[in-house]
C-alpha positions as MATLAB code, in Angstrom:
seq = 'XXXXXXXXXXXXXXXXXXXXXXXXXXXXXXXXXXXXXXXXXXXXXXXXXXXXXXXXXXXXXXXXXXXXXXXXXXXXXXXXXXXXXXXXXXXXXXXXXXXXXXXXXXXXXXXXXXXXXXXXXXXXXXXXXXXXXXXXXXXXXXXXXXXXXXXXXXXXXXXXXXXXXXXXXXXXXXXXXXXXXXXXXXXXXXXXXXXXXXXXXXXXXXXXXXXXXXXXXXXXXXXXXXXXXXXXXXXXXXXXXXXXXXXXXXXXXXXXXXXXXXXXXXXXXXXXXXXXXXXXXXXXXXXXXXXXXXXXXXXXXXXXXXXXXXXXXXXXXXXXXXXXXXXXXXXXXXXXXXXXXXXXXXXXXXXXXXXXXXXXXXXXXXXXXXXXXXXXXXXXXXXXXXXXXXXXXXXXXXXXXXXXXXX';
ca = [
      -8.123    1.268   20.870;
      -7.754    4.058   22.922;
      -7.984    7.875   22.473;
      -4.201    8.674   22.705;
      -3.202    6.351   20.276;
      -5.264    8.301   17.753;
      -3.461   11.439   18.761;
       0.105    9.679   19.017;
      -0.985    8.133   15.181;
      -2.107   11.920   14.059;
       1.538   13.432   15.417;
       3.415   10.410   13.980;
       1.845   10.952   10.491;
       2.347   14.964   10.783;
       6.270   14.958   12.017;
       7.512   11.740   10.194;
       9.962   11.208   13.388;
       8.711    9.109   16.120;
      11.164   10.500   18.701;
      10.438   14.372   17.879;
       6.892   12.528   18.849;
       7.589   11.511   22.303;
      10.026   14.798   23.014;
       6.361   16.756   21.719;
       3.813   14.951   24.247;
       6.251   13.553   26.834;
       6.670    9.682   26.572;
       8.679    7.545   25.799;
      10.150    6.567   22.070;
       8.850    3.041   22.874;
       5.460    3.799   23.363;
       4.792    5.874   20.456;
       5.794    2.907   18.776;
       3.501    0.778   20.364;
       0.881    3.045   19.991;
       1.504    3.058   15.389;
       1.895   -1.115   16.022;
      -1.466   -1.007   17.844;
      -3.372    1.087   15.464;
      -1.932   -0.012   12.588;
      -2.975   -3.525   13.791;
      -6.337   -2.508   14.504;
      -6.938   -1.134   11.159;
      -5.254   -3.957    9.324;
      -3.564   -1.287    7.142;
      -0.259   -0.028    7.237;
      -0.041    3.999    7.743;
       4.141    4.397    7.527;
       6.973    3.106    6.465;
      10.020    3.324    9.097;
      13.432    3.768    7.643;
      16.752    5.248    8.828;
      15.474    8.636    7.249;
      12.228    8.405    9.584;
       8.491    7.326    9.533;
       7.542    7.980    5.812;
       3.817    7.856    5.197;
       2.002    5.056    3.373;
      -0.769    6.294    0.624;
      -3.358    4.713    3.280;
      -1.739    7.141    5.942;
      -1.874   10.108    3.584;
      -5.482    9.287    3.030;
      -6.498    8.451    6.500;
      -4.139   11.767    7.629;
      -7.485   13.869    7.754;
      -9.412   11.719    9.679;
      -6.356   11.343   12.239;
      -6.146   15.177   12.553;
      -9.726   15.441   13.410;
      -9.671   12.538   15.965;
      -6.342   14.466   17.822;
      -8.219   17.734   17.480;
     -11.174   15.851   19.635;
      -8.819   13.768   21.912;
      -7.538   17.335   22.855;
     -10.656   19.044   23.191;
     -11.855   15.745   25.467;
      -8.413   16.676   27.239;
      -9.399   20.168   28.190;
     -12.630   19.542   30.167;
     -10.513   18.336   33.158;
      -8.861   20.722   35.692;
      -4.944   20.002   34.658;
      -2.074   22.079   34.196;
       0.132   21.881   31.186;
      -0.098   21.350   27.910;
      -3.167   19.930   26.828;
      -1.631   17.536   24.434;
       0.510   16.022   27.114;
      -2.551   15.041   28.747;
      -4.377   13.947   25.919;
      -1.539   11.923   24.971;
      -1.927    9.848   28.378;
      -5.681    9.473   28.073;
      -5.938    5.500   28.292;
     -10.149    5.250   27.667;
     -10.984    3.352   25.002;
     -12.924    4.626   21.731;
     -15.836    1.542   23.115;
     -16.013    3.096   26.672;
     -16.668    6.901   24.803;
     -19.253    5.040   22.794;
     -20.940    3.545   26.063;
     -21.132    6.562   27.362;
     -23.279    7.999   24.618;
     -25.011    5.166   24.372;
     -25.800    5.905   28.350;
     -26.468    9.677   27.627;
     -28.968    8.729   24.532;
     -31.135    6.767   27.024;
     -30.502    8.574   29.824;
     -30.087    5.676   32.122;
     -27.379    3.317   32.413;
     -29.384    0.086   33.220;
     -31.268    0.936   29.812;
     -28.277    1.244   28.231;
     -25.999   -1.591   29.833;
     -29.321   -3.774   28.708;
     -28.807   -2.122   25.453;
     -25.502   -2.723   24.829;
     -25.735   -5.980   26.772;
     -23.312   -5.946   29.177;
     -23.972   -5.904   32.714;
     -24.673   -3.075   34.681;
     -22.103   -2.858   37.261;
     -19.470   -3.437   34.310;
     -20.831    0.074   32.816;
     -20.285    1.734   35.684;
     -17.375    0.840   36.886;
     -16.286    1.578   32.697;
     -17.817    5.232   32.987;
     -16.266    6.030   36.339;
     -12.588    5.585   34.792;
     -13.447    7.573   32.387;
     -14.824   10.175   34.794;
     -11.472    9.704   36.461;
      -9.291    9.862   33.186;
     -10.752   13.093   31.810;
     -10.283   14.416   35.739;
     -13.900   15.715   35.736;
     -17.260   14.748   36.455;
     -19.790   14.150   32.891;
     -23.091   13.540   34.766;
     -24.672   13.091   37.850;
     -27.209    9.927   39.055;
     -31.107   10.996   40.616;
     -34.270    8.772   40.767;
     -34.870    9.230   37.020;
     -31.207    8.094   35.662;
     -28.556   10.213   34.894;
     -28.099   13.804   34.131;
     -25.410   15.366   32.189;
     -23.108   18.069   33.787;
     -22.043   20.699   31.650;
     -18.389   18.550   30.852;
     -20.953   15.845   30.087;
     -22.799   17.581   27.446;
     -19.292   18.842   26.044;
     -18.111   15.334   26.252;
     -20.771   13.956   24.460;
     -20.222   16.136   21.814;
     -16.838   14.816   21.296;
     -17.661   11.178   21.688;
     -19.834   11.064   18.660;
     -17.690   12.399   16.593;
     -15.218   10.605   17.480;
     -17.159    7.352   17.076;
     -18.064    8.626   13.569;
     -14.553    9.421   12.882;
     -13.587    5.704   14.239;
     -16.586    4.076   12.606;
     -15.554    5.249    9.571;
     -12.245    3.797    9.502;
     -12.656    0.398   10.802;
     -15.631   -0.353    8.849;
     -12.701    0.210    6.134;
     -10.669   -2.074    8.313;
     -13.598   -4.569    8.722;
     -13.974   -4.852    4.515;
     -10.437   -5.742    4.685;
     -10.490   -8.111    7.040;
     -12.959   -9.763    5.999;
     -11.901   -9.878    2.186;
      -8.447  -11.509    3.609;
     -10.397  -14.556    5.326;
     -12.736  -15.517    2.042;
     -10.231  -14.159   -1.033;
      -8.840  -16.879   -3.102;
      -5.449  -15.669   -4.923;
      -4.572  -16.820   -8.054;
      -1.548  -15.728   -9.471;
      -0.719  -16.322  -13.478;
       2.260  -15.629  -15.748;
       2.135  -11.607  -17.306;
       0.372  -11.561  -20.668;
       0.824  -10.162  -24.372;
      -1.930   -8.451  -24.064;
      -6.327   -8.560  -23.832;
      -6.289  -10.428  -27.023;
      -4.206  -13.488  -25.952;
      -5.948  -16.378  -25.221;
      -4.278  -16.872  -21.440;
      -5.917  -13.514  -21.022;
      -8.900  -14.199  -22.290;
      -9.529  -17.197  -20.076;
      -8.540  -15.586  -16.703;
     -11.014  -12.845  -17.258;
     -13.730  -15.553  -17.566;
     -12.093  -17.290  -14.499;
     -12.841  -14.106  -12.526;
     -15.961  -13.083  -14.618;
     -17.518  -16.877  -13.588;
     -16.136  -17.141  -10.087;
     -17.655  -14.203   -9.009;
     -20.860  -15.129  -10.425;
     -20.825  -18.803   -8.434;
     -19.207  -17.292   -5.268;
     -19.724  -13.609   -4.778;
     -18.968  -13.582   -1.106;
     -15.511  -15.547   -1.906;
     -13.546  -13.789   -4.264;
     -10.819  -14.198   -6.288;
      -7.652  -12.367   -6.793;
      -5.635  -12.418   -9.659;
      -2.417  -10.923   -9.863;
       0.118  -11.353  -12.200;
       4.262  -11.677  -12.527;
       7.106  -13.924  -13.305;
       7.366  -17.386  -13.116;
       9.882  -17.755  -10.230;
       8.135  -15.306   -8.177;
       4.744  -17.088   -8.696;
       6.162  -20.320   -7.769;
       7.691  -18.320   -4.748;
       4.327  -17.081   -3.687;
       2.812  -20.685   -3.849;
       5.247  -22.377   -1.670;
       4.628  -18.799    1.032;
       1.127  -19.376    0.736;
       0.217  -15.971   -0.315;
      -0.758  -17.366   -2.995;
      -3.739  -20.396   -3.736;
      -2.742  -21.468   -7.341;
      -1.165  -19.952  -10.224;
      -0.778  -20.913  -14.078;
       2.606  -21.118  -15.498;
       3.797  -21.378  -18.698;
       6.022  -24.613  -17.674;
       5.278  -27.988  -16.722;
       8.856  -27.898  -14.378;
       7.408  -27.398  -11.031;
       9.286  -28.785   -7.910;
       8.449  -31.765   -6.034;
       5.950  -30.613   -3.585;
       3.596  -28.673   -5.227;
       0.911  -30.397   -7.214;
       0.190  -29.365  -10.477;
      -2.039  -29.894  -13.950;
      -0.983  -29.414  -17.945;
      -4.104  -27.446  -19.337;
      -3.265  -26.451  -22.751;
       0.049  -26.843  -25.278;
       1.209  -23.801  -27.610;
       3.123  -23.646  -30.477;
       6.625  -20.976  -29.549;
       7.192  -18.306  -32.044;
       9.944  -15.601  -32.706;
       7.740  -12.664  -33.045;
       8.511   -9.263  -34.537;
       7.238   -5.890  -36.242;
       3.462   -6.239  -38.215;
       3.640   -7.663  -40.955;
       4.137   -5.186  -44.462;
       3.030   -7.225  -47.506;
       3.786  -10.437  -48.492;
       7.125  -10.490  -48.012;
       9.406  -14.009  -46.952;
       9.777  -14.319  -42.748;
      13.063  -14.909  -42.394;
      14.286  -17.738  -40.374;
      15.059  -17.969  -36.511;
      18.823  -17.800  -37.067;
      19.072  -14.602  -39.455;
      16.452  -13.306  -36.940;
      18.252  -13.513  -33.971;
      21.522  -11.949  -35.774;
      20.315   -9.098  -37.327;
      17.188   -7.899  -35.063;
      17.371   -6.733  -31.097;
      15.213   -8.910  -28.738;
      13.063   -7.829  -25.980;
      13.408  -10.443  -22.994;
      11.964  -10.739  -19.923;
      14.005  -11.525  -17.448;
      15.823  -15.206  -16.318;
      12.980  -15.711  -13.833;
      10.950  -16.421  -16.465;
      10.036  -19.635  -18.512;
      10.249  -17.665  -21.514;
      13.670  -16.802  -20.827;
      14.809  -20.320  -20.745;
      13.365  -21.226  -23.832;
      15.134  -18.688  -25.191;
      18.470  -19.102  -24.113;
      17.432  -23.338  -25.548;
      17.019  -21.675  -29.040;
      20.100  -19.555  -29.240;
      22.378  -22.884  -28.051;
      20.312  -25.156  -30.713;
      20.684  -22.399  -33.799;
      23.185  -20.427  -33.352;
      27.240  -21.026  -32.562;
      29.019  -20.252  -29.689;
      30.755  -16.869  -31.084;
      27.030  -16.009  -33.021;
      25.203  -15.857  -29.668;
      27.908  -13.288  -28.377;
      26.427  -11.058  -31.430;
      22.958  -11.586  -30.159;
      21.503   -7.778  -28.875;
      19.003   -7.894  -26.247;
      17.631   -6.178  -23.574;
      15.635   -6.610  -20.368;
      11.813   -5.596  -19.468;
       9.492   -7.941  -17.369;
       6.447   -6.147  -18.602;
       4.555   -7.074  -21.573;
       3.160   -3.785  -22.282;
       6.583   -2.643  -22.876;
       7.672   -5.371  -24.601;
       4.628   -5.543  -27.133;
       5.797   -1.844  -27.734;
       9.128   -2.247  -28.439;
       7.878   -5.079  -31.598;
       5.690   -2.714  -32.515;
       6.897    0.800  -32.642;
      11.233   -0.024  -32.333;
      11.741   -3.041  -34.389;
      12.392   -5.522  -31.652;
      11.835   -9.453  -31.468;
      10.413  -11.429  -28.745;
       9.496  -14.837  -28.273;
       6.034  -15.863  -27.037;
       3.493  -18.950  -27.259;
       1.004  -18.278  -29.764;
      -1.518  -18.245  -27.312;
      -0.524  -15.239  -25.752;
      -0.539  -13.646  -28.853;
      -4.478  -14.847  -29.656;
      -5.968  -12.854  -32.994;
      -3.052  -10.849  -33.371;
      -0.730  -13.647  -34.687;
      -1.778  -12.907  -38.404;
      -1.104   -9.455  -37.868;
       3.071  -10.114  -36.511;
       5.950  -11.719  -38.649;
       5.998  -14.820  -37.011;
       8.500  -17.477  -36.817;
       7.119  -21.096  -35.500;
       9.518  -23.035  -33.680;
       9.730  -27.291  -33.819;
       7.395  -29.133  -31.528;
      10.239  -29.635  -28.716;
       9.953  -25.992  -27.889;
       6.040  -25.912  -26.979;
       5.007  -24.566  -23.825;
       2.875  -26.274  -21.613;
       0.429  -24.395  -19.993;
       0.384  -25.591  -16.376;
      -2.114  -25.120  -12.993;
      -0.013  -25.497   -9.792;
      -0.900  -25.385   -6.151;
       0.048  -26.789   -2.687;
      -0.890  -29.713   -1.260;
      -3.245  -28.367    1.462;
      -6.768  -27.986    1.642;
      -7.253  -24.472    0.631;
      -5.370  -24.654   -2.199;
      -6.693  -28.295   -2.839;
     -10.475  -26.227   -2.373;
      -9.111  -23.586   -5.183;
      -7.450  -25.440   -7.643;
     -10.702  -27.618   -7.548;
     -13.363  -24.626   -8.556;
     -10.589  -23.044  -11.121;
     -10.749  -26.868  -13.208;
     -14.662  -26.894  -12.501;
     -14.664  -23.225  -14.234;
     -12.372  -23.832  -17.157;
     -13.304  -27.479  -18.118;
     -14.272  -26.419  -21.495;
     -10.851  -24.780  -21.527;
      -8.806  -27.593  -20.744;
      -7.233  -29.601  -23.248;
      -7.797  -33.002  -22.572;
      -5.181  -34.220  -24.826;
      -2.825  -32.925  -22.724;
      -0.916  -35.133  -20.012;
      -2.955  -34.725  -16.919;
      -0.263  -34.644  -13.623;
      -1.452  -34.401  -10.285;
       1.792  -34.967   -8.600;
       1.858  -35.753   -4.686;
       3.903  -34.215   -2.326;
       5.142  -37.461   -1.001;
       6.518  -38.687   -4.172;
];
């Protein structure tokens, strides 16, 4: 990483335009860009967003934005200390040292000798030297001068050295940010799992003792849960960015591998329950109160849609009034607060089903609670701890299915 990158990243963040950018310091469109790609690869974090409008900045490049200005305000300053005409940003901006050359030379400057430091450091000596002297030769100005004892600072040598620790703090700050995320993205496990109800449902309830007891067995591997729909889980198996993730469907294609942990009874579910008054059945339901749905990428979706063609005719399902919204937060307040009807396992609804009007459905619509995952060793390694974890979970009665990709 070198220091007019963090300038270039500092100008890019502050203008939103790379080519007002390179018009600003003098280079070319292309390497500005190659100059956000480089950072932004260093960093592991993404600092804008290019579109046709521009180079919009991420949240991490409006928090990172400070630290960027004062890195460009010392890139500048380093600038100065040479003998150049110009702009001082034009030269900064073509300053090709590296932020681990500025950091050699304080380590040099601390000890006051570069054998002591090159030992240090441990490189060798001739390496250092030939590293200072192009730095020397980038800044256009001498930073110290060599006698019996070591080295002595110049007066652009003390100034420099100023500069080049802050810098390094600056820098050290940001990719120790960088290193936490690296590292995290080499040991995380990602599980992914269908949205829930709510923190009473039982789903819910045993993925936060999945997490709660992973992180006690393997605190230096952790695991990532995330959750969504059942397409786009299945979506993020086969990519690999995800390691395993429970559905609420035992249809999974062909080459993943997969395990039925638990069965639930499906229920039309609706506004709490006032008295003791009669239910009334799933057909009057479905005629005479809205539905909240989520959307057809779910397995809930499909059951539905297997209910309406079983119960209701042809021109009755035309009358059906539903609407949309793949979150369950939303959709628990719509039963609650507007009168809507939803349908959901009974596990998903946990202690609250005696507090709902509750229609159970026959046997043949049951969900099957199901853990998927690909047929490679990671996911093989995952998959493995998750059933270790929630063995007193699993329902044994259930059909177990490890399915083989070459089947």
């Amino acid at each position: 990483m070198n220091l007019a990158t963090l300038l270039i990243a500092h100008h890019v963040l502050t203008l939103g335009s790379v080519r007002q950018v390179a018009r600003l310091l003098g280079r070319p469109p292309s390497t500005v860009s190659a100059a956000m790609k480089r950072l932004q690869a260093e960093i592991a974090i993404p600092l804008v967003a290019t579109s046709s409008g521009g180079a919009q900045s991420t949240l991490e490049g409006v928090r990172l934005a400070r630290e960027l200005a004062s890195a460009a305000n010392l890139v500048t300053r380093l600038a100065r200390l040479g003998e150049t005409s110009g702009p001082p940003e034009r030269r900064a901006a073509r300053l090709s040292t590296s932020i681990s050359t500025i950091q050699r030379f304080a380590a040099v400057a601390r000890t006051g000798s570069i054998r002591s430091a090159a030992r240090e450091i441990g490189m060798g000596q001739p390496q250092l030297t030939r590293q200072l002297k192009a730095m020397e030769r980038d800044l256009g100005v001498p930073l110290f001068r060599r006698d019996a004892r070591g080295i002595v600072l110049l007066k652009a040598g003390r100034s420099a050295l100023g500069h080049a620790e802050a810098l390094a703090r600056i820098w050290s700050r940001i990719s120790k940010h960088a290193e936490r995320r690296f590292r995290k993205s080499l040991v995380e496990a990602r599980f992914g799992s269908i949205i829930q109800f709510g923190r009473e449902s039982r789903v819910a309830e045993i993925l936060a003792m999945l997490a709660a007891e992973w992180h006690r067995r393997t605190p230096d591997n952790p695991l990532f849960i995330s959750s969504t729909i059942s397409e786009e889980l299945l979506t993020g198996l086969q990519s690999r960015t995800l390691d395993a993730i429970l559905l609420d469907t035992n249809s999974v294609p062909a080459s993943l591998k997969h395990r039925v942990i638990a069965r639930s009874k499906m229920m039309l579910v609706r506004h709490p329950r006032v008295g003791r008054q009669p239910v009334p059945d799933a057909r009057t339901l479905l005629l005479t109160t809205p539905v909240a749905l989520l959307s057809l990428k779910s397995s809930l979706r499909q059951k539905f849609l297997a209910l309406m063609e079983d119960v209701l005719t042809e021109s009755e399902r035309e009358r059906v009034s539903f609407l949309e919204v793949d979150s369950m937060p939303v959709v628990a307040n719509l039963i609650h607060d507007y009168g809507y009807l939803t349908l959901l396992p009974e596990h998903s609804l946990g202690a609250l089903v005696n507090t709902f009007e509750c229609v159970v459905l026959p046997p043949k619509y049951d969900v099957h609670f199901t853990i998927a995952w690909h047929p490679s060793p990671p996911s093989e390694k995952v998959a493995k701890q998750v059933f270790e974890i929630l063995k007193d979970f699993i329902d044994e009665s259930t059909p177990r299915i490890e399915r083989d990709a070459r089947a």
